[in-house]
PAMIKE-518030 format. One record per residue (C-alpha): residue number from 1; residue in three letters; chain; x, y, z. Coordinates in nm, 3 decimals. Example, Ala and Ser with C-alpha at 12.3 -4.5 7.8 and 13.67 -1.06 7.14 Angstrom:
 resi resn chain       x       y       z
    1  ALA     A   1.230  -0.450   0.780
    2  SER     A   1.367  -0.106   0.714
***
This chain:
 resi resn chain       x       y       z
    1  UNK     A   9.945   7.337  10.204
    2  UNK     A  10.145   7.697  10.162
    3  UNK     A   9.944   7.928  10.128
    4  UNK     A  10.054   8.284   9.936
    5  UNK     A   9.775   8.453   9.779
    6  UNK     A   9.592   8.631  10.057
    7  UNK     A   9.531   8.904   9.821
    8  UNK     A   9.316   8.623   9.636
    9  UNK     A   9.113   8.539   9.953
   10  UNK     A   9.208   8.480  10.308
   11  UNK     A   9.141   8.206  10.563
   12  UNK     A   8.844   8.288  10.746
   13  UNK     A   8.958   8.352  11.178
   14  UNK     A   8.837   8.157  11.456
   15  UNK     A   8.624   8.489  11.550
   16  UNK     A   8.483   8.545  11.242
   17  UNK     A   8.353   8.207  11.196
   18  UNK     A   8.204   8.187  11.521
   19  UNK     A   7.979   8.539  11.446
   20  UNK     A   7.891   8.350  11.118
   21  UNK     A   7.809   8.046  11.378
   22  UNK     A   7.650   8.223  11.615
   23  UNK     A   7.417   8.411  11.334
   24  UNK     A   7.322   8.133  11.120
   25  UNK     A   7.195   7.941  11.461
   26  UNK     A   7.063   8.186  11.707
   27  UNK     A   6.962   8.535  11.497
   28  UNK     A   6.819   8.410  11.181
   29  UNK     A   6.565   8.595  11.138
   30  UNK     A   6.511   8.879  10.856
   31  UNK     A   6.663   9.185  11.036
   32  UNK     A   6.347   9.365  10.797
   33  UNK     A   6.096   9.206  11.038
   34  UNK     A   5.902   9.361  11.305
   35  UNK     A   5.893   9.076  11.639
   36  UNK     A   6.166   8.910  11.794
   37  UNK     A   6.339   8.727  11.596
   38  UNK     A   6.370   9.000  11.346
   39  UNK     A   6.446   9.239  11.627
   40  UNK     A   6.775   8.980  11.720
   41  UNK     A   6.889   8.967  11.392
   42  UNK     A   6.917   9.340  11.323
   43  UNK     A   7.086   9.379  11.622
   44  UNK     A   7.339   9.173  11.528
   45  UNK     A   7.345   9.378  11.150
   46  UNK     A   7.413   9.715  11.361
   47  UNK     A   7.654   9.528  11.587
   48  UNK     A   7.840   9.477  11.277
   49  UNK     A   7.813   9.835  11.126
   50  UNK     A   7.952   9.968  11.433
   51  UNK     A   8.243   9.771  11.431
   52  UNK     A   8.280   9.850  11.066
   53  UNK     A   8.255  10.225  11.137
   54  UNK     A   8.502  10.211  11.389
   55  UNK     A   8.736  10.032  11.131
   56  UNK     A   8.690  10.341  10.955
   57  UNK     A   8.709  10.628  11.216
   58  UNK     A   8.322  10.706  11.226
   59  UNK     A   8.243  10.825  11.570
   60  UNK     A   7.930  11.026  11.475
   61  UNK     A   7.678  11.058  11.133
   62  UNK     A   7.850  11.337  11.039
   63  UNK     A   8.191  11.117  10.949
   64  UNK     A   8.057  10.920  10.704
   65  UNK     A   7.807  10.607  10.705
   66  UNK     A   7.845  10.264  10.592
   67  UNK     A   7.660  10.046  10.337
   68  UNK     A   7.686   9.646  10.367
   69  UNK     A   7.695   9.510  10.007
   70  UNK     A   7.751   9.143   9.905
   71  UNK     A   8.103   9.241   9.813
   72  UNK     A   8.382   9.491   9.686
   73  UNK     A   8.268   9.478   9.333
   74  UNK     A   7.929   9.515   9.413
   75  UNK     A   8.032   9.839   9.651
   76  UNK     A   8.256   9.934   9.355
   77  UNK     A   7.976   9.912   9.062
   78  UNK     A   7.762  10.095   9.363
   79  UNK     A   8.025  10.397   9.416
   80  UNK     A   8.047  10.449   8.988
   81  UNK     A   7.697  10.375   8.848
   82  UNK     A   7.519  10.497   9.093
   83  UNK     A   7.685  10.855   9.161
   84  UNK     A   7.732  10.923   8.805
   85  UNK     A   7.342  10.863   8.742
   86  UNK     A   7.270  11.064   9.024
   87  UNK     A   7.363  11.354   8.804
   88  UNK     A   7.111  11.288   8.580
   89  UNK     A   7.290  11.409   8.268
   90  UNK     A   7.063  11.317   7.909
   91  UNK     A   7.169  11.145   7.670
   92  UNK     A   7.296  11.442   7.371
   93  UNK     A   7.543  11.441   7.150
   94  UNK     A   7.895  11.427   7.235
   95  UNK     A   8.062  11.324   7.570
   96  UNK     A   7.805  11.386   7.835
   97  UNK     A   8.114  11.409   8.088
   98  UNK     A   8.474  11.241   8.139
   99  UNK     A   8.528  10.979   8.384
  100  UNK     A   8.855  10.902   8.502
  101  UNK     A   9.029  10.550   8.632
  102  UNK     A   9.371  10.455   8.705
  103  UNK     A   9.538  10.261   8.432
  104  UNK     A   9.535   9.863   8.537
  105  UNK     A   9.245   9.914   8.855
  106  UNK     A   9.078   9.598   8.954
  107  UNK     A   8.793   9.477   8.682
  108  UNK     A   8.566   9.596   8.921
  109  UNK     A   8.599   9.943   8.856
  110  UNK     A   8.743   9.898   8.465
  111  UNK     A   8.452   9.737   8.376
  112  UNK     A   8.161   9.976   8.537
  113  UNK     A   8.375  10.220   8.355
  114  UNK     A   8.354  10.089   8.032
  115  UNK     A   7.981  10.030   8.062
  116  UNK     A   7.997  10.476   8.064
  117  UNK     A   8.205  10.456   7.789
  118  UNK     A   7.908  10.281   7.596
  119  UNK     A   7.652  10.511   7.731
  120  UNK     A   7.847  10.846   7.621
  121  UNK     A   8.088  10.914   7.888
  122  UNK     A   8.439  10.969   7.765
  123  UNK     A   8.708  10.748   8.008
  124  UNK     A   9.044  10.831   8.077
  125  UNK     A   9.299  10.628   8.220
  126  UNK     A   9.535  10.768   8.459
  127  UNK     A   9.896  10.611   8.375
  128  UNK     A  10.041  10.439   8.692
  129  UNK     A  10.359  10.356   8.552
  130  UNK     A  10.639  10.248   8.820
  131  UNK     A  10.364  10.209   9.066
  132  UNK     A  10.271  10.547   9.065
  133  UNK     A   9.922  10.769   9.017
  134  UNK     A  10.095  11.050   8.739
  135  UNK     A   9.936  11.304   8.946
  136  UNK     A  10.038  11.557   8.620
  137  UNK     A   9.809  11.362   8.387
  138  UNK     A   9.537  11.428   8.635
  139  UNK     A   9.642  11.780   8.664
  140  UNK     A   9.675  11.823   8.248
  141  UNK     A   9.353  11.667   8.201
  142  UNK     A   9.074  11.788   8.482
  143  UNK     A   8.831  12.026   8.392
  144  UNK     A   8.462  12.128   8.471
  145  UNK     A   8.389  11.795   8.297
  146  UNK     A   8.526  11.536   8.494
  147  UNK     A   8.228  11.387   8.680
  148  UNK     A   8.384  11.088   8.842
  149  UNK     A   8.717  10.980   8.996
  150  UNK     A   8.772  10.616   9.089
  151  UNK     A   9.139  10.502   9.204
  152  UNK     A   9.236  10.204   9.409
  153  UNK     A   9.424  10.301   9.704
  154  UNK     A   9.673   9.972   9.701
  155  UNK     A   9.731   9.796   9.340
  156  UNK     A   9.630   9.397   9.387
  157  UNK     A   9.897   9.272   9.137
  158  UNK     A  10.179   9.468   9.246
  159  UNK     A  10.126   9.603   9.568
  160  UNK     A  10.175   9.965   9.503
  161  UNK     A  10.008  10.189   9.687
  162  UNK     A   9.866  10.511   9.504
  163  UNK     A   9.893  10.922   9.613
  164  UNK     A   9.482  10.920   9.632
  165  UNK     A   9.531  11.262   9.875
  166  UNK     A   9.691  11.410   9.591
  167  UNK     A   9.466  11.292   9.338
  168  UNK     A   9.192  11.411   9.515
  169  UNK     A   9.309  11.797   9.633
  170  UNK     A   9.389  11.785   9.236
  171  UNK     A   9.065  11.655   9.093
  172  UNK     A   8.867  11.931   9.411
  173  UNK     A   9.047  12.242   9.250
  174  UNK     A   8.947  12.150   8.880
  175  UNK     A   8.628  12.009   8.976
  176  UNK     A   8.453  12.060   9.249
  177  UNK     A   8.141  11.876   9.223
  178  UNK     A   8.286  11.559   9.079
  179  UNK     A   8.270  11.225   9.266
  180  UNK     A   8.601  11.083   9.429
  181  UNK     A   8.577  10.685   9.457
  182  UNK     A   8.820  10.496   9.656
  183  UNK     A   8.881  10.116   9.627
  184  UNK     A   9.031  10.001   9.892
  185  UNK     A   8.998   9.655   9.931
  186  UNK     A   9.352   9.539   9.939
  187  UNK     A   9.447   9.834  10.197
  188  UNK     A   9.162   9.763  10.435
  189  UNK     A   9.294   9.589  10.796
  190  UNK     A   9.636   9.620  10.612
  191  UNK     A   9.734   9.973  10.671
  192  UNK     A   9.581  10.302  10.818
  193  UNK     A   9.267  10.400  10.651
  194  UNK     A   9.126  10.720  10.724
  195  UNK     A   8.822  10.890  10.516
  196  UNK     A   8.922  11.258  10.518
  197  UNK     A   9.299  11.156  10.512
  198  UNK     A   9.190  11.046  10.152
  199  UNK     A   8.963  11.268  10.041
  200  UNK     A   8.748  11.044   9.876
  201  UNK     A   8.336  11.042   9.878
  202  UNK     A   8.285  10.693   9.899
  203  UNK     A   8.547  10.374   9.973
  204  UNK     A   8.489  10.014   9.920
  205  UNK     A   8.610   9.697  10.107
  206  UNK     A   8.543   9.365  10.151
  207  UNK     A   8.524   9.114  10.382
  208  UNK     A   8.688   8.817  10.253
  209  UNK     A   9.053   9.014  10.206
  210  UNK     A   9.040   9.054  10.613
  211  UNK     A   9.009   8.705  10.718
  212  UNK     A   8.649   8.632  10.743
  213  UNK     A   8.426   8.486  10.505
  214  UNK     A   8.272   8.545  10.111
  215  UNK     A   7.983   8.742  10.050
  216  UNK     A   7.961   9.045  10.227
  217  UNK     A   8.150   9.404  10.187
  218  UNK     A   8.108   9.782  10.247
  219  UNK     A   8.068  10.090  10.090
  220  UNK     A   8.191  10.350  10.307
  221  UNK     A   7.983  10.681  10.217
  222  UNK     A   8.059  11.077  10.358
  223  UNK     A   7.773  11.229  10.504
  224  UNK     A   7.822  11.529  10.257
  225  UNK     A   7.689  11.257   9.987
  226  UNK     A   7.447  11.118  10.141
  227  UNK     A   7.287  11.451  10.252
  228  UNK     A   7.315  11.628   9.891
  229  UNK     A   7.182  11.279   9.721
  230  UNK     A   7.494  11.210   9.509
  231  UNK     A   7.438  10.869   9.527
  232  UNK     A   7.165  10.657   9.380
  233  UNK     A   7.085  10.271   9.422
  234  UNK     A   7.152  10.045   9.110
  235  UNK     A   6.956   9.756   9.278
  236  UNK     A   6.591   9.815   9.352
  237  UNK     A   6.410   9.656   9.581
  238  UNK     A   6.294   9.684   9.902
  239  UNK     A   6.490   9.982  10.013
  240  UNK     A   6.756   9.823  10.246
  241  UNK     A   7.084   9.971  10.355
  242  UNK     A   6.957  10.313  10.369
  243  UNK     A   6.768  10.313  10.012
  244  UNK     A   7.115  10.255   9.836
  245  UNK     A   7.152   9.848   9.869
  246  UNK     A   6.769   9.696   9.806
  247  UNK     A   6.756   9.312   9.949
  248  UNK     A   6.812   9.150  10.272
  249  UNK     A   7.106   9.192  10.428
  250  UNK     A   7.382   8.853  10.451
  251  UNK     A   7.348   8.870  10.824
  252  UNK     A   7.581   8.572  10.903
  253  UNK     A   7.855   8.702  10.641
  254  UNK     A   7.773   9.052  10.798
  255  UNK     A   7.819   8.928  11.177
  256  UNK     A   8.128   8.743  11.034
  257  UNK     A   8.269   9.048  10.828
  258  UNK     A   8.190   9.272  11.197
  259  UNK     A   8.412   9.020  11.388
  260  UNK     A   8.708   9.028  11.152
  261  UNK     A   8.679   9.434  11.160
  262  UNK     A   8.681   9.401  11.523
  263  UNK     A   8.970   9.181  11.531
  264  UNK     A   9.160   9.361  11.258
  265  UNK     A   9.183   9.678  11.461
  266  UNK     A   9.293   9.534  11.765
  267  UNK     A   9.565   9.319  11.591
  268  UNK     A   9.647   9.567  11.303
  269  UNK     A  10.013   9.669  11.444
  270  UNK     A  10.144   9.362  11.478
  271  UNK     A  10.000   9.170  11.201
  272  UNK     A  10.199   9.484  10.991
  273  UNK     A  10.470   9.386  11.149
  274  UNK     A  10.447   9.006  11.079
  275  UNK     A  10.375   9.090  10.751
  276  UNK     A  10.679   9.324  10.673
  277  UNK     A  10.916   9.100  10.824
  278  UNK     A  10.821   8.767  10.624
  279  UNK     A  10.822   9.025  10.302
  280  UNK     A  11.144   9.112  10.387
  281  UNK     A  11.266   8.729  10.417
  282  UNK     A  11.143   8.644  10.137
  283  UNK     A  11.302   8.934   9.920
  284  UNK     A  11.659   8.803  10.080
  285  UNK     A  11.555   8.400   9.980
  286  UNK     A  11.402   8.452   9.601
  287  UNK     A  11.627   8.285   9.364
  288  UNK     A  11.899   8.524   9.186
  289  UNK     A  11.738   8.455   8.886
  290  UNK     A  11.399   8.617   8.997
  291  UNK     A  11.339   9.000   8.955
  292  UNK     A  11.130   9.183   9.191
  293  UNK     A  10.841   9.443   8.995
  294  UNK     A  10.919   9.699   9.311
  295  UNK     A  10.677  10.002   9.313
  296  UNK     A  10.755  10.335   9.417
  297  UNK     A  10.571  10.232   9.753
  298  UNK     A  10.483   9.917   9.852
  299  UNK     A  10.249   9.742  10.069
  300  UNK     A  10.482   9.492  10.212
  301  UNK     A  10.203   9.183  10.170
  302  UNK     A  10.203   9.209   9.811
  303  UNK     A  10.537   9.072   9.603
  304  UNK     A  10.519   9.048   9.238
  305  UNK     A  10.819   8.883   9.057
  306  UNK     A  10.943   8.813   8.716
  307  UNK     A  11.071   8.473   8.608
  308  UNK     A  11.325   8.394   8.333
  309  UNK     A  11.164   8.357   8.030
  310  UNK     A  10.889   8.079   8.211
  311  UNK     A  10.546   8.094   8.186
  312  UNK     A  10.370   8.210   8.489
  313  UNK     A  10.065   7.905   8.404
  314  UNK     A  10.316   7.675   8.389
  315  UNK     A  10.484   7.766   8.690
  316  UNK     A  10.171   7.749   8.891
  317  UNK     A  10.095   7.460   8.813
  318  UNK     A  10.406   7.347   8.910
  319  UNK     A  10.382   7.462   9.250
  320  UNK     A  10.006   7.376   9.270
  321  UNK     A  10.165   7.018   9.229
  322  UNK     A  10.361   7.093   9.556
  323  UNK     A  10.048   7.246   9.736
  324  UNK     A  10.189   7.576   9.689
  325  UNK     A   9.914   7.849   9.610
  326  UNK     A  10.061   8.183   9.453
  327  UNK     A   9.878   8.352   9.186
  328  UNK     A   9.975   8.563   8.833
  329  UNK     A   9.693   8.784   8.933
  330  UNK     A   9.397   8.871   9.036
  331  UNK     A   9.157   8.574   9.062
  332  UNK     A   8.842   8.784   8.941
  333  UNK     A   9.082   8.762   8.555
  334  UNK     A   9.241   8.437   8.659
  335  UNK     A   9.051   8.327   8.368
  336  UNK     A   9.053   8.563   8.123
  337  UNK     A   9.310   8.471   7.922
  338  UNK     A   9.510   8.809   7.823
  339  UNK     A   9.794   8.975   7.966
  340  UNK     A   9.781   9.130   8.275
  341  UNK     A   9.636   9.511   8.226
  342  UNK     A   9.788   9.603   8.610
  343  UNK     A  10.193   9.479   8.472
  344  UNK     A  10.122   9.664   8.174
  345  UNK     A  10.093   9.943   8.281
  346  UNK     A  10.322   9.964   8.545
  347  UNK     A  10.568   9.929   8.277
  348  UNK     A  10.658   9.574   8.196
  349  UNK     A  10.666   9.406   7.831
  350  UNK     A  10.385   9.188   7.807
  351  UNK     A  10.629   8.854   7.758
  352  UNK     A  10.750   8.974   8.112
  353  UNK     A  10.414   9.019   8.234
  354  UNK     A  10.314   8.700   8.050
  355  UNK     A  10.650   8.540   8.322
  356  UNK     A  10.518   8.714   8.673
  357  UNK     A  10.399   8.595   8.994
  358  UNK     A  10.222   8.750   9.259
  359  UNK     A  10.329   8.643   9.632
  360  UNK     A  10.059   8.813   9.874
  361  UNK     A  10.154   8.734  10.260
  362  UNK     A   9.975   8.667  10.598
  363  UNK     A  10.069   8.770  10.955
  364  UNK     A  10.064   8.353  10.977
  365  UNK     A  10.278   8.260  10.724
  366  UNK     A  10.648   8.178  10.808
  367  UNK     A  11.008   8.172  10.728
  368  UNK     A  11.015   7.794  10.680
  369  UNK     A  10.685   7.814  10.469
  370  UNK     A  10.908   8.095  10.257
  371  UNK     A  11.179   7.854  10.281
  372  UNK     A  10.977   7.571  10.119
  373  UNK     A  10.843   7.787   9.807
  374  UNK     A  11.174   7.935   9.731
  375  UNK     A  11.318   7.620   9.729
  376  UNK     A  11.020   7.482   9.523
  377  UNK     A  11.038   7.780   9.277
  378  UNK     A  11.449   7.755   9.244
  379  UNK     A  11.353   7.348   9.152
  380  UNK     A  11.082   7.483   8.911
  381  UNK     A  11.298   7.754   8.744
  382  UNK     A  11.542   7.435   8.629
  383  UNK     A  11.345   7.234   8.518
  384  UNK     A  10.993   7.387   8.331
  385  UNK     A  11.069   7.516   7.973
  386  UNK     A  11.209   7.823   7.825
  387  UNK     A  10.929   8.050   7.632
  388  UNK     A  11.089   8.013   7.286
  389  UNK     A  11.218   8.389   7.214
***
């Protein structure tokens, strides 16, 4: 199998399948619990948070602290519903405060947002056309009112990677008291991710983008919040993770998620590296007939292409049929049916967007693995059917 669509999911490392190992047969106790086993098993959860506070830069409380979740769009849902009902605001008559998004984030954060559009918060989407964050619309429309912020730092569909700094120092100036969310899942072990190079209150990740397994993430909090109570829980329970994340903790995904955070930072150079130059082979071997959708700036994992006039379905399932695994999205909307919201509105026609691909990379794949899908997708381009125009 060739496998291109790391930005799906990625194949879980030796090291962070042995911490899952090593967890699920030696601490399995309920790191809540006060004797021994307990006692091993929340060991092993701090383990874990250190290493994912050193992915992030935290060398004392005062940085920032970090709060497992089962995921990115748990952290995400976290981040919006839970510092925007921190403010308490009633329910009256009119907007009860704007909330603003980039225009085509991950469902993740369009869909907590829409759930504030229902309860009386007015939404604005940023335009991100050409793979950028229009830093003027931002500018033009932030006022006392805006309450929340929530941007992804790197798109998932196209790769681009947004000015959140400048969003941010924008959004500060108009608004001082309004909350700053980050998503940066597809950044994460990828690039250089520092919390006040940002400027964001909270930033969310997730484990199964960084080569270990499903089912645990991270909401990366600033001490600022957390002090001042800007954040509230949206799952109650038993007061885990600080009071903000009730029910016990995924250890073995958590042990796993450590490893791979561990790993990441000691390998994150040179994985770059392996990535950018397979990106770069790949844009020299695409068929002529294939357009790359090239953002302003680009993480170099991330391709997204056009095809002529084909079907992205039907060319999947072409190259499914060759155990090749690319994607036309993201895999949380595989199924939804519609036209890509992300290609939209970075600027494409929806019968192009209805014809793209998304090629995300590994540091392990190689040449002759790009070699073998170009060569599949120049066969596919010849033979599938037109879309009737």
């Amino acid at each position: 199998m060739i496998y291109l669509d790391n930005s799906a999911t990625t194949k879980p490392s030796d090291a962070s399948l042995n911490a899952m190992r090593e967890a699920l047969s030696e601490c399995w106790g309920n790191p809540g619990s006060v004797h021994r086993a307990g006692d091993a098993a929340n060991a092993l959860l701090q383990k874990a948070r250190r290493s994912a506070e050193a992915a992030f830069c935290i060398r004392r409380p005062a940085d920032g602290s970090i709060i497992f979740t089962s995921g990115g769009s748990e952290a995400n849902n976290l981040a919006m519903l839970g510092s925007v009902r921190a403010k308490n605001r009633p329910e009256r008559s009119g907007s009860r405060g704007t909330v603003m998004i980039g225009d085509g984030e991950h469902a993740s954060v369009e869909e907590p947002a829409a759930q504030l559009s229902r309860e009386g918060f007015t939404v604005l989407h940023v335009p991100t056309r050409g793979g950028r964050l229009d830093l003027d619309f931002i500018r033009e429309h932030a006022d006392a009112s805006l309450i929340l912020c929530a941007f992804m730092l790197v798109n998932n569909e196209t790769g681009a990677v947004y000015d959140i700094k400048g969003a941010a120092d924008i959004v500060r100036a108009a608004s001082p008291k309004a909350f700053i969310h980050c998503d940066a899942v597809q950044a994460f072990m990828k690039m250089s991710l520092i919390p006040k190079a940002l400027g964001a209150d909270s930033i969310s990740v997730s484990s199964h983008k960084i080569y270990a397994p499903k089912g645990a993430g991270a909401l990366y909090v600033t001490a600022e919040v957390l002090r001042a109570k800007r954040l509230v829980p949206v799952i109650y329970g038993g007061g885990q993770e600080a009071g903000l994340r009730s029910g016990t903790e995924n250890v073995p995904a958590i042990a796993a998620f450590g490893a791979a955070c561990d790993e990441g930072m000691r390998e994150l150079s040179a994985r770059a590296e392996a990535v950018k130059k397979v990106s770069s082979y790949l844009a020299k071997k695409l068929p002529e007939e294939v357009r790359i959708n090239e953002p302003a700036d680009r993480l170099a994992g991330i391709v997204n292409i056009t095809l002529p006039d084909i079907r992205s379905e039907t060319v999947l399932n072409y190259l499914s049929g060759r155990d090749i695994c690319v994607s036309a999205g993201s895999a949380c909307s595989a199924h939804s049916g519609g036209v890509s919201r992300a290609l939209t509105a970075f600027g494409l026609p929806e019968n192009e967007a209805d014809c793209s691909l998304r090629i995300s990379l590994s540091h392990e794949n190689t040449k002759a693995e790009i070699d073998e899908f170009c060569a599949a997708l120049k066969e596919g381009i010849n033979k599938l059917c037109r879309k009737s125009k």
